[in-house]
Structure formats: structure tokens, C-alpha cells
Phi, psi and omega in degrees: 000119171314099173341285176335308172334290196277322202282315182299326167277310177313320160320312175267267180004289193274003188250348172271003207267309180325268183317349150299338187246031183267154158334090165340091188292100168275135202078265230268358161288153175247156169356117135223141153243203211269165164099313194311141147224158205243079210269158194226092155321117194276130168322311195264049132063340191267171208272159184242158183283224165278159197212157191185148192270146196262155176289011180272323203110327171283182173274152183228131137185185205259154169269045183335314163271012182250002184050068178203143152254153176212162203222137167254174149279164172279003145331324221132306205293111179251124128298135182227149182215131188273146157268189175296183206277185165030050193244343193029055181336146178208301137255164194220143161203172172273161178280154149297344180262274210146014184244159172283113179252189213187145158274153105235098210321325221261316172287349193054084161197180186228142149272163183214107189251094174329177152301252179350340165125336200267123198249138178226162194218144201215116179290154166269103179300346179266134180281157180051045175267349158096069172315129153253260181291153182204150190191140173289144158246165227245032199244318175114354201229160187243142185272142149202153191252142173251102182325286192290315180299328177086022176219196160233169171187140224248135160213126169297163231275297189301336159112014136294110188264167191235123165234163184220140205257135174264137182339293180298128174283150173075011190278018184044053188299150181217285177293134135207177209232090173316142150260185163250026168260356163085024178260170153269145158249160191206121173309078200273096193301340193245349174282338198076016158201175189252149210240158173230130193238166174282183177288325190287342208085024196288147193244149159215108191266147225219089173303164171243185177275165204273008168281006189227125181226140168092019152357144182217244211272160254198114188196134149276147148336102182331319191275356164074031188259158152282134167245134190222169167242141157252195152337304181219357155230190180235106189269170180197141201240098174278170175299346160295347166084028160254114164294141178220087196244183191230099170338122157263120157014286173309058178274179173078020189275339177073048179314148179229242182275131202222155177234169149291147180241176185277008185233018169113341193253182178240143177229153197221151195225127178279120127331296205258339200262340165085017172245165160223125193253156190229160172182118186306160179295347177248010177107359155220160220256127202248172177226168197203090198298150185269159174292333178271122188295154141053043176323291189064083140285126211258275175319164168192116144253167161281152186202099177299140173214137175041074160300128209083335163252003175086002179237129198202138188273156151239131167285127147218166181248137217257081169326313192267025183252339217045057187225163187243143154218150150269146194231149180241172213246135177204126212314215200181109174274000000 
């Protein structure tokens, strides 16, 4: 396992794991509760995407229809850095280098966006395979599923991919996730099921029961389980491949994305319910309605603030808003 590796996974890991045992400034904190939010209107009108934290301190994520990726501060403050016309930015996660890396469906390439701004791009040899999700493995290499194409596939730091085919035919792979058995899991939305595939590439597939229909999106887990969305819940995979799932509150809510949050817990983005959901490792799930009507918060990562005082944000991105927000989170001493 690549040092570069462990440090860059360890930033989502180690900051929700962590940030529970740093010390209380008492008097010097400020007000917070669990819930609050804090929304940033994008300049440029446009809509954002997936969203994922950076080695800068900002936030990093993409603009699918304005063809840019862009990055906030924790101010507020959006940067926008434009790609080629149709590259339609999608998924984003950070490199083991010190760069962003990026799907693009509309170009078939995978990107690579310094902090500063300088984007370099690596065609995808199968055409029109549709990139979608992309997440560093703990291999030193960036993972990412291809929809259309029906595979995964691997590109080293240096821009050489590797694809590997998945079993199921047609199976739409979309989330996908490192595990800390050093395997991928990958979310197969039309096959019904999830798949682990190796650093070599060996695939192993997971039918799911038929109540959990529709795998999306992907995470590892405080408890270091895969957790995943469906249709109408929030599942969870051990490495023997026992599903465990859990009914949402909310129905018809239109699960999108889920993260590790920094407090020990999973945070989640309602699309259609217009909420970020939160569930505890054992199943339950508190909602949080957003101020903005008919938000469609899609993205959602962690990002630690006000260290030490127990108070820590999850960022997500609001598509009908064009807005960015956070909700915050607090630690339990």
C-alpha cells in the first residue's frame, strides 16, 4: 500500500474517526446545533454536481452543464475553472499526487485539476463508456465506473488505464467505493447488485434481496462496512456480502448521494425530498429539511471546521438552487 495512499484516504477516514477525541475549547466556541444551514449562492448561476474535499482546504466540484470544475472556500468564495465545450464533468474525488481528479461523460476522458487550476485529460479506450464515479483505492490508483461501457476501470497517478469487464451484462456499475479489505465495491444499479472487484481485477458479485432495488451511490463506513443508496433506503454490505437495509423516513425522497460524516455517522442527500439525511451506524435516521424549495441536493462530502470545539460541517450541492451548502454537525464529548 502506497504511503501517498494511506494519507489521502486517511483525510475521509481519519477526520470523522479522529475529530471525535480532540479537546473542547470551552468559552471560545460558538453557538451551534446539529442541523443548521449555511447556504452560498454559485456566481455564474451554474448547476453543481458531485462535490469532494481538497488538499487546499476547499471544497472541490463539478458543473456539469457549464462544462467547469470549481472549488469553494470555507467562506463562500467559488473559483471556476472551465473545461472543453460537452466534457460534462460528474464524478470528482482527490489523487494520492495532490490533484482532483474527475469523470468526463460527454468527452469519455478522466481528468486531472491541480489546486491552481492547470487540467490535464486521459481518453478512456472504450468509446462512449460513460464515466461516472471515480474514488482513489488504497492501491495508489483512481477507480472509476463506466455505465455504459459495463466495466471498471483503473488509471494510475501518471494517466494509464487499465479496464476490466464486469460479469453481469448491462449492468449499469455508477457508486463506487474503496474498501479497507483493499477491494472496490461498485454499486451495479440495473443488475441489483454490488459488486467487489480486486487491485487485479477479479470481480465478485453480490445479488441483493429484492427490496433493496437500484444501488446508486457508494461509501465507506465509520464501521468500515460499504454503505450504499437505493431506491428507497440506505443499505449497508460486510465483506461476506450480508446486506443490511434500512427504510427511509421520507418516501419517494430520491436518494442521491451519501458520505462519511465527520461525527461518527453517514450524511445523505434527498433529491426530491428536498432534505440531508443523516444515520447513525446502526440505523437511524434523523432529516433535516433544507430553506430552499425545490433545492435537489445532490452531492454531499465531509469537510472538519472549528477544530476542537466539536463543531464540523458536511458540504453538499443544491442542483435547483445553484447553491452550495453546509450543514453542520456536533461532535457528542
Amino acid at each position: 500500500m502506497k504511503k501517498k495512499s494511506i494519507v489521502a484516504l486517511s483525510m475521509m477516514v481519519g477526520a470523522a474517526l479522529m475529530a471525535q477525541a480532540e479537546p473542547a475549547n470551552a468559552g471560545r466556541c460558538p453557538a451551534a446545533s446539529v442541523g443548521d444551514v449555511t447556504e452560498y449562492a454559485i456566481p455564474s448561476n451554474a448547476t453543481p454536481g458531485n462535490i469532494t474535499f481538497g488538499p487546499d482546504g476547499r471544497l472541490w466540484f463539478t458543473e456539469p452543464s457549464a462544462d467547469k470544475i470549481a472549488a469553494v472556500d470555507p467562506g463562500g468564495n467559488v473559483t471556476e475553472y472551465p473545461l472543453a465545450p460537452i466534457s460534462n464533468p460528474l464524478g470528482i474525488t482527490p489523487g494520492p499526487d495532490g490533484r482532483i481528479w474527475f469523470t468526463e461523460t460527454g468527452s469519455n476522458r478522466i481528468g486531472a485539476i491541480t489546486t491552481s487550476g492547470v487540467v490535464t485529460e486521459y481518453d478512456i479506450p472504450t468509446r462512449n463508456s460513460s464515466p461516472s464515479a471515480i474514488t482513489l483505492g488504497f492501491d495508489g490508483n483512481l477507480w472509476f465506473t463506466e455505465v455504459l461501457g459495463n466495466k471498471v476501470g483503473r488509471i494510475t497517478p501518471a494517466g494509464v488505464i487499465t479496464e476490466f469487464a464486469l460479469p453481469t451484462a448491462r449492468s449499469q456499475p455508477r457508486g463506487i467505493a474503496a474498501g479497507v479489505d483493499g477491494n472496490l465495491w461498485v454499486a451495479e444499479s440495473f443488475a441489483n447488485k454490488i459488486a467487489k472487484i480486486s487491485a487485479s481485477g477479479a470481480v465478485t458479485e453480490y445479488p441483493l434481496p429484492s427490496s433493496v432495488a437500484s444501488p446508486n451511490a457508494v461509501t465507506l463506513g465509520p464501521d468500515l462496512k460499504i454503505w450504499f443508496t437505493t431506491a428507497s433506503a440506505i443499505a449497508k454490505i460486510d465483506s461476506s456480502g450480508t446486506v443490511t437495509e434500512f427504510a427511509i423516513p421520507t418516501p419517494d425522497s430520491g436518494l442521491s448521494q451519501i458520505t462519511l460524516g465527520v461525527d461518527g455517522n453517514l450524511w445523505f442527500t434527498e433529491l426530491f425530498g428536498n432534505k440531508i439525511g443523516r444515520i447513525t451506524t446502526s440505523g437511524v435516521i434523523t432529516e433535516f429539511d433544507l430553506p430552499l424549495a425545490s433545492s435537489l441536493p445532490v452531492g454531499i462530502t465531509l469537510l472538519p471546521s472549528l477544530q476542537g470545539c466539536g463543531i464540523l460541517d458536511v458540504w453538499f450541492t443544491e442542483a435547483g438552487g445553484s447553491r452550495l451548502g453546509k450543514i453542520r454537525t456536533v461532535t457528542t464529548r
